[in-house]
Each structure stands twice: as C-alpha cells, then as structure tokens.
N, C-alpha and C positions, 0 to 999 in steps of 0.2 A: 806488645812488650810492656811490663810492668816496671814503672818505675820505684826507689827506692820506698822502703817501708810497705812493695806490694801496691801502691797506690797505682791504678793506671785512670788515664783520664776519659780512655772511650768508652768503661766498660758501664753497663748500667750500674747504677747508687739504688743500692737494695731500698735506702730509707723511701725513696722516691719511686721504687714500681712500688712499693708497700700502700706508699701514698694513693697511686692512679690507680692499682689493683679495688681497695676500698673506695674510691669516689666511683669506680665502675659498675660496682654494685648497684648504686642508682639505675645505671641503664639496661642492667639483667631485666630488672623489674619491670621496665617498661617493654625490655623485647618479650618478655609475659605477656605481658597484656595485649600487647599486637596479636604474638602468636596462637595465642588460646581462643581468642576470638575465631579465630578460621574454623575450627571445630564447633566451637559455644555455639555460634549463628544457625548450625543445622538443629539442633533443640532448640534454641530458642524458639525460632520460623515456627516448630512443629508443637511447642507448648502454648505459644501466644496465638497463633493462627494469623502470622502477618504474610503480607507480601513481600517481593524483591525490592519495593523503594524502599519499605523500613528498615528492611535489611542494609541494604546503602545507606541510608541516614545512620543506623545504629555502627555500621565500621567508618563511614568517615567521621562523625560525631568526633571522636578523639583527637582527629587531631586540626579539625578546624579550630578545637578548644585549646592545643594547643598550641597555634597561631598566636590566641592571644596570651599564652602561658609564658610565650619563647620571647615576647614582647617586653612584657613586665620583668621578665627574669636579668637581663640585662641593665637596667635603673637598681633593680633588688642586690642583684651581686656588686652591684659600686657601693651602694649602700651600707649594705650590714656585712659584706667582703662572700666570699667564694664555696667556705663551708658551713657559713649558715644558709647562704642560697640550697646547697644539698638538704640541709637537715628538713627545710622547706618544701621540698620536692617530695619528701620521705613521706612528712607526716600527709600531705594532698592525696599520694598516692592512696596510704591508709585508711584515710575516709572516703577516697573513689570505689577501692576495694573492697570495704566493708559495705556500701551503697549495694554493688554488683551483686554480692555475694547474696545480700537481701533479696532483692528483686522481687515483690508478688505482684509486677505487673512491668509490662513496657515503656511507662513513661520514668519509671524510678530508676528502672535499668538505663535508658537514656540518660538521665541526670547522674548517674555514677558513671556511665563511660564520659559526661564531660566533664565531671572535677578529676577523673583520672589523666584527662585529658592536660587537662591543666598540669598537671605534674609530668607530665611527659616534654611541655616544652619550657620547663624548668630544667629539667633533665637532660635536652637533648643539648641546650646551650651550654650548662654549669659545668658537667664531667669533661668534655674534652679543650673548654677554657681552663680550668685548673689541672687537668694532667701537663698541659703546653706549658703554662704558669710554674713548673716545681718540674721539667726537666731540662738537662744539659741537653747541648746544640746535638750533639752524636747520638743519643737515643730518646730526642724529644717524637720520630715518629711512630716508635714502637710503642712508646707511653700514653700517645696520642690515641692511638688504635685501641688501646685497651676497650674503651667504651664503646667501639664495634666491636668487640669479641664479645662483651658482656650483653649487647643486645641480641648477635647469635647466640648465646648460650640462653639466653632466656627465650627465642623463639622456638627451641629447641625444647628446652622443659615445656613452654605452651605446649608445642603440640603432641608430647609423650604423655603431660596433663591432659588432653582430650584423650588419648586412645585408653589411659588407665580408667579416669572416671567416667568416661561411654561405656563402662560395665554397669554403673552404676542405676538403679531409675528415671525415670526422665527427668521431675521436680528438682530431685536434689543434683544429680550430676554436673548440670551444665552451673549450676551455683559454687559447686563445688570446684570447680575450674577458675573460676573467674573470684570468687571470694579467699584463695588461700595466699594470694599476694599479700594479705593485710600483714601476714606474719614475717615476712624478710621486710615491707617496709619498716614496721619499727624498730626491727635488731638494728637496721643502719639508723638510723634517725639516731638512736644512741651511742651505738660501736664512732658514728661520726666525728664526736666531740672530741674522741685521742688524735686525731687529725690535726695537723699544723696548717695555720692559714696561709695563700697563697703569698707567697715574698713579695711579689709583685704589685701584688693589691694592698699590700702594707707599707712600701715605700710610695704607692700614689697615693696613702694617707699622712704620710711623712714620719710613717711609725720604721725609723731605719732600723736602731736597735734588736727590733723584735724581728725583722727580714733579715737582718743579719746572722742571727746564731739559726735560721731554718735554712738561712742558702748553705751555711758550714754543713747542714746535715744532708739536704738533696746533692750535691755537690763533691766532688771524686777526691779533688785536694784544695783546699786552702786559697792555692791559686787560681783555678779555675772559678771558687766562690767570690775571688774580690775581684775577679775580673767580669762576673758578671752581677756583680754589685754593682762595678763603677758603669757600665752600658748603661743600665735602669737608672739610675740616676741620671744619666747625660739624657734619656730619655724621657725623663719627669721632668728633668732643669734646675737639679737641685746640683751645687755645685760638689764636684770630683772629689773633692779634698776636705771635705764637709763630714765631719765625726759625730756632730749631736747625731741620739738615740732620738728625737723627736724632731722636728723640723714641720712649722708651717709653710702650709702650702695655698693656691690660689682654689677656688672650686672646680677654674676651665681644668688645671694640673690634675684634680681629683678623679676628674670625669663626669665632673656634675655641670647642673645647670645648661641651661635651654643653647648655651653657645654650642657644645660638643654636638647638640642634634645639627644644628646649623654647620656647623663648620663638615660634618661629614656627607649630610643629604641637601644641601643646600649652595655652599661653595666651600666645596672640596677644591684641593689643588690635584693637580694632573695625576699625581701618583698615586693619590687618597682615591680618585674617580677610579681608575683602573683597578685598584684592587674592592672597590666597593663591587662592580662589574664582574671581578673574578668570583668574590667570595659569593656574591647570590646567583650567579649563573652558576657556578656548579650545583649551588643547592636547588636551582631551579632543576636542572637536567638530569639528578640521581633520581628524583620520582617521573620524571615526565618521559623518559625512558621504560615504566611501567613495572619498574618490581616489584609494587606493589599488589599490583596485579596476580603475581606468582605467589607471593608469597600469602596473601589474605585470599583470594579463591584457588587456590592449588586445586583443593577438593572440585570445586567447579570444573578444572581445566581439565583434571581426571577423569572425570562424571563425561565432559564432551568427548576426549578419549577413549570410552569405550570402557572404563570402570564404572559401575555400577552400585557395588556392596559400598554403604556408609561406611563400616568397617575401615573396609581392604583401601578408599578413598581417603581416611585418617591418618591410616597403618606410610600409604603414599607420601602424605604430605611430611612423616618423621625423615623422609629421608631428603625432603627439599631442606628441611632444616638441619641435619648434619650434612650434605654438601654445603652451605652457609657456614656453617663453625668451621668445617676444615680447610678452608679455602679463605675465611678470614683470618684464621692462625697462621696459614701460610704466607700470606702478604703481610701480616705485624713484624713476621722477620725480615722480608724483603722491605721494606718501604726505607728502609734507612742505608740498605744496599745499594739499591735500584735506582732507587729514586720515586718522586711522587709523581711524574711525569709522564716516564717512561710503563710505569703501569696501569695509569688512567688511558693513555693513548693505545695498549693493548688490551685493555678490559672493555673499550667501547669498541672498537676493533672486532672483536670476539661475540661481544653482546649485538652488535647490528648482524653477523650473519646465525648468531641461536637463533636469537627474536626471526628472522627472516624463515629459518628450520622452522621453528615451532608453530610458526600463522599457519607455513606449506603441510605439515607432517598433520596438523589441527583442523585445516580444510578436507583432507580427504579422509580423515575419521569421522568427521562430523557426516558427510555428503554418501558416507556407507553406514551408517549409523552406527559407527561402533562395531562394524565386524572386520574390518582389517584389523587384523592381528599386527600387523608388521609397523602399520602406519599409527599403535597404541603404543606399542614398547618405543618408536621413535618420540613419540609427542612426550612418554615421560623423560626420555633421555635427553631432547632437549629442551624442556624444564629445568633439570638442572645442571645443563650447558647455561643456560640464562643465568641461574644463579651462582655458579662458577665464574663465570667470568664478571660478574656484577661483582663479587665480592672479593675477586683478586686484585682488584682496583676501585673504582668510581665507589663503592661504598664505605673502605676505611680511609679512602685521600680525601674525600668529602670534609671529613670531620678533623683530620688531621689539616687540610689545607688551608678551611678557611678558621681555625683556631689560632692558627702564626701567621698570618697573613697583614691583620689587622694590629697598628700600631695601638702600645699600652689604652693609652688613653681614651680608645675608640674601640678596642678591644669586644667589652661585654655589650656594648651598643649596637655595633655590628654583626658579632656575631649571634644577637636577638636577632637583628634584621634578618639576615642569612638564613635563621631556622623557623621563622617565621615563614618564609618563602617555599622554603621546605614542606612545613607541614600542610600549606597550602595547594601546593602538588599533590601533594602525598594524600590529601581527603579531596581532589576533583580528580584523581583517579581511581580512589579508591570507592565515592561515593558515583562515579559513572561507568564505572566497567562493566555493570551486568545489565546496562541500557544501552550502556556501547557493542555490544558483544548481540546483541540482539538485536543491535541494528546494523550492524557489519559485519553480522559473524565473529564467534569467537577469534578464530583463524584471521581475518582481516582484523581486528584491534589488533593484535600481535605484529602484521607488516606494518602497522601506522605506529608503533613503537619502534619497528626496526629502520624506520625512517628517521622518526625524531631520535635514535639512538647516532645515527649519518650525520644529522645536525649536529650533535654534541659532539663528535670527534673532531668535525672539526673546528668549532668553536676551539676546543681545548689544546689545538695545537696551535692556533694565532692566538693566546691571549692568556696561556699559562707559563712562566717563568720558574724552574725550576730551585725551591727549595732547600735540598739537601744539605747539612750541615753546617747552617748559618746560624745562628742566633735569633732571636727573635727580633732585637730589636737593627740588625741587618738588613732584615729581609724587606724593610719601605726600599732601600736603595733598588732593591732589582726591579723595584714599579718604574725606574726612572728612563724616560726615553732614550738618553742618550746609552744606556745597556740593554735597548730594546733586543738588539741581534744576539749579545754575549749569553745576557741568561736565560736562552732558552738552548742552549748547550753545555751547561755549565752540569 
C-alpha cells in the first residue's frame, strides 16, 4: 500500500538498484573470465601442447590470485571508500585481459590470468559490500544478489563466446575469447565515476553531510533516510543529535589501524566469533561442495558422459549456464520473501541428492564407455540439477549473507577474509579435479561432493540465524546467545 505523495517504503529505490545494477557490472566481467576459460583451455592444451597439470594450474591460477586480491581489497575499500575500490578492479581486469588476449606463449598467458585474478577478488568483495551499503532493510537481498546475477550472466556470455569464436582458427579464436573483456572493463572504470559513494563508508569517515543527501536518494521517504542515518551513527558512535556535515573520528571508528585486525581475529567477543564462523564457513562450503567443478569442466563431465564432438561439448556447457541465470533470477526475487535460510537449507537439500545422481548416473557411463544412452541424457540432466539447485540458494545467500553479517566497522575486513576463503576453495578444486577424477573416478569426486554438500547442510542449520528484513546494523543482535533459539525461526 502506497503511502501519501506515492511514497511506499518496501518498494525498491530505483536510485539504488540503478546503483547495485552498475557496481554489478564488475562481476559480469569476472563471471567472463571464469566462464570462457572452460572452452579457452581445450585450444589452448591443443595450441601450446600442454598437459592436464597445466591445465589445472592455468584455471586455478585465478583465483589463488585472487585470494590475495580479496585480501588487499578490503584495507583498499576503507581507504580510498567503495567505488574507487571498483574503478580499481576495472582497470586490473583491463591489463589481465589485454595480457590473455596477447598470449604467444603459456607463461604470459599465466601472468594475465593472475592479474586477472587479482581483480576478480577485488570484485568478489567490493560489489556485494556496496550494493548491502546503498539498500533499504526490505530489498537489501535482491540488491545484494545482483552481483550473482551478474556473474551468471557473464558465465553465460563466456561460454556463448567460446561456441561463436570456436568458429574461428585456432591462434586467433581462443585469444579472441579471453581478450574482448578489456572492452566492458573500461566503459565501467569510467561509467563508475557518476556513482554515489557508499553512505556508510562516508559517515565511518565522519563525512555526514555528503551521506546524508545519498541516503535521501537510495532511500523510499525522508523517513526511512533519517532513520537509517541515525542507526549508522549509533553505530560508528557519533552522537544521535549530532548535525555537523563533518565530524572527527578515531582510526579504530574508521576501520583503520592494526586494532580492527585484532579485535575481529584475535579477540573477538562471542557474537563477533559466531558471525566470523558464519561468514567464512559458508564461503568455505559454496566451493567445497564442487560447482566448480560443473561449471569450469562441464565439457569434461560431458566428454566422460558419452559426448564426444568439442562442438556439441561447448554447445552442452551453454546450457549449464543458462540454467545458472535462470535459477539465479529466480531466487533474487525470492531471497527477500523466503528468506536467506529457508533457501540455503533447500538448495543443499537438493544439491546432496544431484551431486549423489550425477557420481551414480557418471559411473555407469564412464564403466560402458559412453554407450548407454540413457545413463548420458541422465548425467546431463543432472548437471544441471546441481546447478539449479546450487543457484537457487548457497550461491546468491553466499554473497548476500555474509555482506550484512558483519558489523560497519569490520565489514570490508571481513568480508576480504570471507572471499579470501572462498577463492581458496574455489582454486583447490578447481586446480585438483582432473587428478581427483583420475583418481576416483569422475563419478566418485561427485559422491565425495555430495557428502561434503551433507556436511554443509548441516552446518547451516545449527549455526545460521536468519536475516530477513533487519537492518544492517540489527543484525549483530541475532549473533547474540541469549536469541540463539528465537532467530533461527524468525
């Protein structure tokens, strides 16, 4: 129901998807560079004349670099604030992309997938810190989610960019893939700058003034904006009633300085521990559940399936990635319905008996060498049962959970730490699955995922507090023991 002058307060603030739309841009670019690689690597293998380790080094490379990208990012965005951290990411990408694109040899092409790298966990940190940062409590999970839509939509163009330029000759094709990133990096590096900076990171600099007239614009009425003016400030410790446009602050208040490492990995208090634990166990458990796997060797999974043609193995993997976009589209609208909770507990639900499908259906095609028919159309159906259900949950609550999880002032510290963790998963699966898989069978990696996918369900039911339509700065309270029982019904 809309109140007077049309104002309603739950509906999204155009100014502010406007906002998270364009910071999400960032993460199109890098679900490129994931996605495209899955295709790149079979030219590449066949123009350089490498092995399966290289191969593994050259797709985990990215993102053990961005380990230490997603590290740095989080000091960087306290620093120079939240959309220079993007413009930063942009330009990384830029020169990773223009490196790739080069390539007359494997060790150059290594060095451009690891500065790409590096912008990737610039990226994975900065977009869904600043979409959380610049929305209201009501549609802070859909804005959140943007930058997983934006990484399925770009693994999506990856792998439509491999099946168009696999027309092309060998030298130039696969370059051509991996080099046309350079050109959306710099349209945002620039498009960037009309961007408002995070309110949030302007009042932990004591810049009230200039967070005040961007909360009247992300913000639905008036009131809504001074009521989450005065939170952030009760927040930072700047007092309620406190009008200067400028206001010093202490470094700890800032985010700065060696205390805030201390105070969150060192001694933390009870509620700061528990949510340290929430926010890097889920980033531990989105890759160590193996989508990586799906999604960077599909063509692999294919190939042991009983498809054959490189082609028709590419043509395959377009459609792992539009099940990815429409199944993350789907949960952006539900995550603010639902809840964050109630969908990660059926997404891993879901994903333990694919992943269990797909070992089963992947054993007995491998063990007939690809002539059951039946047990081929099953292995690709669930393939993207896995990624269905991976992305109806555990992949946009991920980024959405542990983005408001973490108080102001520990915010970009933590969630570096967080993605840090992440990408660490994310390249010791990606860089062991084709040793794993060879050493257990493809089909067996896949049960040893749908097991560790066991673990994570239940992890996420003792140890996840649900979210939904709190405030940011709220949401410390539900770490607190004595509402251990309440908010996990709430």
């Amino acid at each position: 129901m809309e109140k007077d002058g049309g104002e309603n307060p739950t509906r999204v603030n155009k100014y502010a998807c406007a906002c998270a739309i364009v910071a999400s841009m960032i993460s199109i670019i890098f679900g490129y560079d994931t996605g495209v690689m899955s295709g790149a690597m079979i030219y590449v293998k066949e123009e350089f004349q490498i092995n399966d380790s290289k191969i593994e080094v050259l797709a985990g490379i990215l993102n053990l670099c961005a380990l230490v990208g997603s590290l740095c990012a989080g000091r960087t965005s306290d620093n120079i604030g939240r959309r220079n951290t993007i413009i930063t990411a942009s330009l990384i990408f830029l020169v990773g992309s223009v490196l790739m694109g080069y390539s007359p040899n494997y060790a150059t092409l290594l060095v451009g997938r690891c500065v790409a790298g590096v912008g990737v966990g610039f990226a994975l940190m900065i977009a869904p810190v600043y979409s959380a940062e610049i929305s209201s409590p009501s549609s802070r999970g859909f804005l959140t989610s943007l930058p997983e839509i934006g990484i399925s939509v770009g693994i999506l163009l990856g792998y439509l960019s491999n099946y168009i330029f696999s027309r092309l000759y060998l030298k130039l094709g696969w370059r051509m893939m991996l080099g046309v990133a350079a050109f959306p990096s710099l349209l945002l590096a620039v498009g960037i700058l009309k961007m408002p900076e995070s309110p949030r990171w302007l009042i932990m600099k004591g810049r009230l003034g200039d967070a005040k007239k961007i909360l009247y614009k992300v913000s639905n009425t008036p009131q809504e904006a001074e009521t989450r003016l005065r939170d952030i400030k009760q927040a930072v410790g700047i007092d309620e009633d406190c009008n200067d446009d400028i206001v010093k602050l202490s470094d700890s208040a800032k985010g700065q300085g060696g205390g805030v490492w201390k105070e969150l990995l060192l001694r933390p208090t009870p509620s700061l521990r528990w949510i340290l634990i929430a926010g890097v166990g889920i980033h531990f458990f989105e890759h160590a559940t193996g989508i990586e796997a799906v999604i960077l060797y599909s063509h692999k999974i294919f190939a042991k399936a009983g498809v054959h043609d490189t082609r028709k193995q590419i043509l395959a993997t377009v459609g792992v990635g539009l099940t990815k976009f429409i199944f993350i589209v789907l949960s952006t609208f539900l995550i603010d319905k639902v809840g964050r909770r109630k969908l990660l507990l059926t997404s891993l639900t879901g994903m333990v008996v694919t992943l269990a499908g797909l070992g089963f259906f992947l054993t007995l095609a491998e063990k007939s060498g690809g002539k059951l028919f039946w047990a081929l159309v099953l292995s690709i159906i669930t393939t993207y049962a896995v990624v269905m259900f991976f992305n109806i949950g555990l992949g946009p609550v991920t980024w959405v959970y542990s983005a408001e999880i973490f108080p102001l002032k520990y915010r970009a510290l933590g969630a570096g730490i967080a993605v840090a963790v992440n990408r660490l998963m994310n390249a010791t699966v990606s860089m062991s699955f084709l040793s794993l898989s060879e050493a257990i069978t493809t089909g067996g990696a896949f049960f040893l995922f749908a097991g560790v996918s066991l673990v994570a369900l239940i992890f996420f039911f003792f140890f996840f507090p649900e979210t939904k339509g709190k405030s940011l700065e709220e949401i410390e309270t539900l770490f607190t023991r004595g509402k251990h029982y309440d908010n996990f019904n709430k």
